[in-house]
Each structure stands twice: as C-alpha cells, then as structure tokens.
N, C-alpha and C positions, 0 to 999 in steps of 0.2 A: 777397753775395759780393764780396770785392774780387780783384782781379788785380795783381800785383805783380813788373815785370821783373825778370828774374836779378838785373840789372846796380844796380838801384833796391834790392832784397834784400840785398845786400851791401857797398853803400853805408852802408845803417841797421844792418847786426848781426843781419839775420833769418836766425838758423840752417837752419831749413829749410823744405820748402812742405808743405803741410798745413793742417789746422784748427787753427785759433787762436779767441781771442775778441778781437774790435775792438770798443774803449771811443771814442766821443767825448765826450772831457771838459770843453771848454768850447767850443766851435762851433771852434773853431783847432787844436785837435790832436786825432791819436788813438793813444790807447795800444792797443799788440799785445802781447798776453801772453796770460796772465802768466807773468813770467820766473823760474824760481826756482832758486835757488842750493842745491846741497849741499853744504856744507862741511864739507870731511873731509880727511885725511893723502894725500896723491899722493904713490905711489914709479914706480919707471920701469919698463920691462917689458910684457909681455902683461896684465899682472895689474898694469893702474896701483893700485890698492887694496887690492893683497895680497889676504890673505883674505876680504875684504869686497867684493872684484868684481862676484861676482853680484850681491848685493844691493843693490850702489849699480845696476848695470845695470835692475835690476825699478823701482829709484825713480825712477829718470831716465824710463824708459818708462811707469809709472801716471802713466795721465793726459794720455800724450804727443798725444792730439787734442781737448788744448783749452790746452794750456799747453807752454811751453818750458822744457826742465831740463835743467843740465849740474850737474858736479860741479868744484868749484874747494878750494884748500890757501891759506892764508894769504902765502904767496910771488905766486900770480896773481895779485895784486888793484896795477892802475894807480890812485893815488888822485888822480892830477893828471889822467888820463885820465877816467878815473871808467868805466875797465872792468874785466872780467876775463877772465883767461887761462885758459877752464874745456874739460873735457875732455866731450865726449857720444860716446854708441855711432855706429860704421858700421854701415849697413846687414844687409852680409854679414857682421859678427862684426871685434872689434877694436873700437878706441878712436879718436878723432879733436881734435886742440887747434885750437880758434876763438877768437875774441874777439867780448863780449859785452857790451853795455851792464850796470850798475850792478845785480842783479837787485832786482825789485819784494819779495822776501821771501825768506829764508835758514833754511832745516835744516839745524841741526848735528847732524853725524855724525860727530865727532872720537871715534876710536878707543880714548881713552886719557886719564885725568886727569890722567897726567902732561904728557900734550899740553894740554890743558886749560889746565892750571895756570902753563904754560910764561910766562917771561917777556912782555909786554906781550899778551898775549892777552886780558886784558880789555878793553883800551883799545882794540884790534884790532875787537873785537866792536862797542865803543861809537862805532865810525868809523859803522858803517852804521846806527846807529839813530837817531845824531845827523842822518843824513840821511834819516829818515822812516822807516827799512828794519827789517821786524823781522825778527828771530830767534826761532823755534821750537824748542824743546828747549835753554834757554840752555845748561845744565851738566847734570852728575850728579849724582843725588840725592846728599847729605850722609845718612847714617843717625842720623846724629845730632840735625841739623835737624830731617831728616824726625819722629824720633820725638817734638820737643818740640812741633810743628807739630800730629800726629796722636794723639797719648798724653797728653798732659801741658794 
C-alpha cells in the first residue's frame, strides 16, 4: 500500500485515489498507472461525445481499479508540456477537464474516417509513438487492404 497526500497527488497529475498498479522501475522511480488515453472527437455539452458518451463513459470505467483513463481530441495534447487536456466521469454523473501526464498507451476511438484522414493526423499519431506511446486500433479497416491481406 502506498499513501499519497491530496497536495503530493496533484502535484504529480494523479487523478484520483483508488487502486492503481505501482511499478518500480529502476530502484529511483515509480511508475503509477497505467495511464491510458482515449482518443476520440470532444464536442461541448452534457454529451461531450455525442452519441458515443456512453460508451466512452463504460471505457474510461473498465478497469478503473487498476488503471487510470480519460478521454482526450487532438486539440488537448501540450507537446511542450507533454500533457493532456483529457476529460474523465464525475462521480455523481457528468464529465470533468484535468490534466494529465503523456498517457503510457492510447485507443483510438475517432468516430469518423474523415476525422481520421483529416489533415496532419498521421503525423499527429506518430508524435506519441516516436515517444514510446502506442496506439491500439490505429485506423479503419481499408476493405480493400483488407481483402488483398485475407483473399488474395
């Protein structure tokens, strides 16, 4: 068990208290996590994700006692900072904006190929993997790929 003041928690970016998993990774730090990112479309409102509220709300929660999960848009991301500007549930119902260290791995949830496809979004994606960070679910299938990949 560790114990961690309010004041010490918010200092580091710990969203909130709970179980987590603590790593020590070379006798000198430890990692709290793991952090992970959903990357998806954020609009404003009660329903930051439109119709995909719920579902982002169930992602953010599996799993929530052993990992930390918000949801972030390509607008959140400080690359000099090396945070983000990601959104997680309140308790009682509603949404809440924190900021969060760089997360340790990212699922995309982008709603849309034309989002997808959208300008610099490749390069976008290739920021956080150049810094170790993967991304799960990169794109949408091609059917086309797909078929030369699994037919052909």
């Amino acid at each position: 068990h560790m114990y961690i003041p309010l004041s010490l928690m918010a200092s580091l970016r710990i969203p909130r208290t709970g179980n987590v998993l603590v790593v020590n990774t070379n006798n000198k730090e430890l990692r709290i996590g793991p952090l992970i990112g959903v990357f998806t479309n954020v609009e404003s409102g009660t329903s930051p994700f439109g119709s995909k509220t719920g579902f982002i709300r169930q992602v953010i929660n599996t799993g929530s006692n052993r990992s930390f999960s918000f949801a972030f848009s390509p607008r959140s991301v400080n690359w000099i900072q090396e945070t983000v500007s990601g959104i997680i549930p309140k308790e009682g119902g509603g949404w809440t904006r924190k900021t969060f260290p760089l997360p340790d791995v990212i699922y995309n949830r982008l709603s849309s190929r034309k989002a997808e496809k959208s300008a610099g979004m490749e390069g976008f994606k290739n920021r956080f993997v150049q810094r170790g960070i993967p991304i799960f679910n990169w794109s949408f299938f091609d059917k086309w790929v797909f078929y030369h990949i699994h037919c052909v």
